[in-house]
Residue frames as a rotation matrix with the C-alpha (Angstrom) as fourth column:
UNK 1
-0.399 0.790 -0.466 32.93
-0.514 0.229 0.827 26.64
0.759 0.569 0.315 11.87
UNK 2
-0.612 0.321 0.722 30.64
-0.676 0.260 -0.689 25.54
-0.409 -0.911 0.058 14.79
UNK 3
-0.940 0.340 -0.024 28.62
0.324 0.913 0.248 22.40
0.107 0.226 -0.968 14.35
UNK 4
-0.554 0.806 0.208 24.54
-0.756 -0.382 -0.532 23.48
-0.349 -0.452 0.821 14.42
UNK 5
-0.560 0.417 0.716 21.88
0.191 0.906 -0.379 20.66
-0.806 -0.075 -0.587 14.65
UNK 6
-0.912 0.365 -0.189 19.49
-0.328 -0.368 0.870 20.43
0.248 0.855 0.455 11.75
UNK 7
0.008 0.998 0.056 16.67
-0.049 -0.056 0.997 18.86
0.999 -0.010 0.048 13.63
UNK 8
0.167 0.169 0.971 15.50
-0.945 -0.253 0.207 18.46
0.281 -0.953 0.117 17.66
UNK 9
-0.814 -0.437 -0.382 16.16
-0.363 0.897 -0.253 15.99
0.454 -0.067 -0.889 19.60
UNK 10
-0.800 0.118 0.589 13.00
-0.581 0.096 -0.808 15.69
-0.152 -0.988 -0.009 21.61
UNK 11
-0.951 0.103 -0.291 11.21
0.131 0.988 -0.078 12.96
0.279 -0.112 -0.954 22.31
UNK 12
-0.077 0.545 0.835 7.31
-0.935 -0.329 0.129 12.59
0.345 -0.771 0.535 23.03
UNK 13
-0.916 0.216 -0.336 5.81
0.307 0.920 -0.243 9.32
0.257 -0.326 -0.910 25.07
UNK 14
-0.466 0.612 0.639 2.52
-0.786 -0.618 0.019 9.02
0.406 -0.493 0.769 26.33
UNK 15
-0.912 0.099 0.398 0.52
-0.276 0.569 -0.775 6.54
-0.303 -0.817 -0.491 28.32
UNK 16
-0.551 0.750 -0.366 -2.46
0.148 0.520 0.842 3.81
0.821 0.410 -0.398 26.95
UNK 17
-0.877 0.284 0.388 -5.60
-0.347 0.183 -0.920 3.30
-0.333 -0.941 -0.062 29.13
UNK 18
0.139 0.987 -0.078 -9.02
-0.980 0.126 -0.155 2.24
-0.143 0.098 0.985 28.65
UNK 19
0.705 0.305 0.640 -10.09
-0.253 0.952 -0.175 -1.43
-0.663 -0.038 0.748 27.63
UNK 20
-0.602 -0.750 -0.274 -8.22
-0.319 -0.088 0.944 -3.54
-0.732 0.655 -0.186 25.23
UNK 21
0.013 0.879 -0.477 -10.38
-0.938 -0.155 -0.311 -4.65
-0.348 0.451 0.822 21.82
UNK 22
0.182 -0.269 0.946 -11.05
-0.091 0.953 0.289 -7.57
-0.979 -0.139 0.149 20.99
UNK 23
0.934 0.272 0.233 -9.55
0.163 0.259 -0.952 -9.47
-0.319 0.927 0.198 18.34
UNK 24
0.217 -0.971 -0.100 -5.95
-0.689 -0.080 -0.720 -8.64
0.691 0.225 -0.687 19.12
UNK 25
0.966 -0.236 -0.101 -3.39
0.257 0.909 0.327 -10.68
0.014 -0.342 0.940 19.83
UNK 26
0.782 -0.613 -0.115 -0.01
-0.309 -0.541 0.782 -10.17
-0.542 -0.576 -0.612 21.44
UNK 27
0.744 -0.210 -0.634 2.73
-0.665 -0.331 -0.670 -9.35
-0.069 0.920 -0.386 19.07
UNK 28
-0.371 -0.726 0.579 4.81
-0.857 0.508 0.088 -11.88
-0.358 -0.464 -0.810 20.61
UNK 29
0.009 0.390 0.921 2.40
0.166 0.907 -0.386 -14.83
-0.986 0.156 -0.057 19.84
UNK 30
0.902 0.112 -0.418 2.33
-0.372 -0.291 -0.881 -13.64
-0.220 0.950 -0.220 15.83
UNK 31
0.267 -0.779 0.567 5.23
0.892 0.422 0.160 -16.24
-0.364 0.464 0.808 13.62
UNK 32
-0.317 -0.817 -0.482 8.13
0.336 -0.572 0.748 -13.54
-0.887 0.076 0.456 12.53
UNK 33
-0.881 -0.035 0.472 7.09
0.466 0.114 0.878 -14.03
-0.084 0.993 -0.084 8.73
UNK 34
0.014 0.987 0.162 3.64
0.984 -0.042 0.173 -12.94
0.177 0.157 -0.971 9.19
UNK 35
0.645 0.544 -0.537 5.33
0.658 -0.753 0.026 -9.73
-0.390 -0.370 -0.843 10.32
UNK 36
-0.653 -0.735 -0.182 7.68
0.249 -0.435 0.865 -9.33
-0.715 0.520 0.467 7.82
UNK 37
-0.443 0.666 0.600 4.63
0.862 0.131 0.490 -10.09
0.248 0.734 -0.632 5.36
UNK 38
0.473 0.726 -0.498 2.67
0.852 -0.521 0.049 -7.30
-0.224 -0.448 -0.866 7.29
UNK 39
0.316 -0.491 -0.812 5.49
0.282 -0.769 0.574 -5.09
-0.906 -0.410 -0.104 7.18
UNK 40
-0.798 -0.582 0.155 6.20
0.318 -0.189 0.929 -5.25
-0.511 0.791 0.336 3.39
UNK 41
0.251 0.837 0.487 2.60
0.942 -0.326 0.075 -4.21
0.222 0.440 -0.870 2.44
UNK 42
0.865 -0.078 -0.496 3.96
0.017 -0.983 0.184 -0.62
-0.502 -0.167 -0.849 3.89
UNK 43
0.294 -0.834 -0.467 7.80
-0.882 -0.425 0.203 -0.63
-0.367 0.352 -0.861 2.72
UNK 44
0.898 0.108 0.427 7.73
0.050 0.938 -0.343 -3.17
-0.438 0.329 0.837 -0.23
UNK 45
0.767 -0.624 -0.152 11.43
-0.035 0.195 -0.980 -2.33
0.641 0.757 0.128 -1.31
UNK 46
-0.204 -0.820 0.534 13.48
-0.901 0.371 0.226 -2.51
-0.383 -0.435 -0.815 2.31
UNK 47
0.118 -0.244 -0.963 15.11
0.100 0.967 -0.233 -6.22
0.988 -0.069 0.138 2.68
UNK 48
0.628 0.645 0.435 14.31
-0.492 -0.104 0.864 -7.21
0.603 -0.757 0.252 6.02
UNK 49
0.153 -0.582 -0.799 17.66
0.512 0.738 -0.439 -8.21
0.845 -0.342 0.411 8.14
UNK 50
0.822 -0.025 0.569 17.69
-0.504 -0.498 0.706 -8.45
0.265 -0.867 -0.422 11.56
């Protein structure tokens, strides 16, 4: 019995450019909680442990 993958492995990336917009702010300066809050408005039944 030989082992066969069930999906690919490959990866894309690609590269930003142009201006940034205003009105953001760097995810670093945002309090943790405000991005757990953010993040449970998409997946309100994970529990969030890092």
């Amino acid at each position: 019995m030989k082992f066969k993958p069930s999906y690919s492995k490959l990866r894309f990336e690609g590269r930003g450019g142009g201006e940034i917009p205003d009105g953001l702010e760097k995810i670093s300066k945002v309090p943790f909680e405000k991005l757990l809050e953010y993040d449970r408005r998409m997946f309100p039944d994970q529990d969030m442990v890092f």
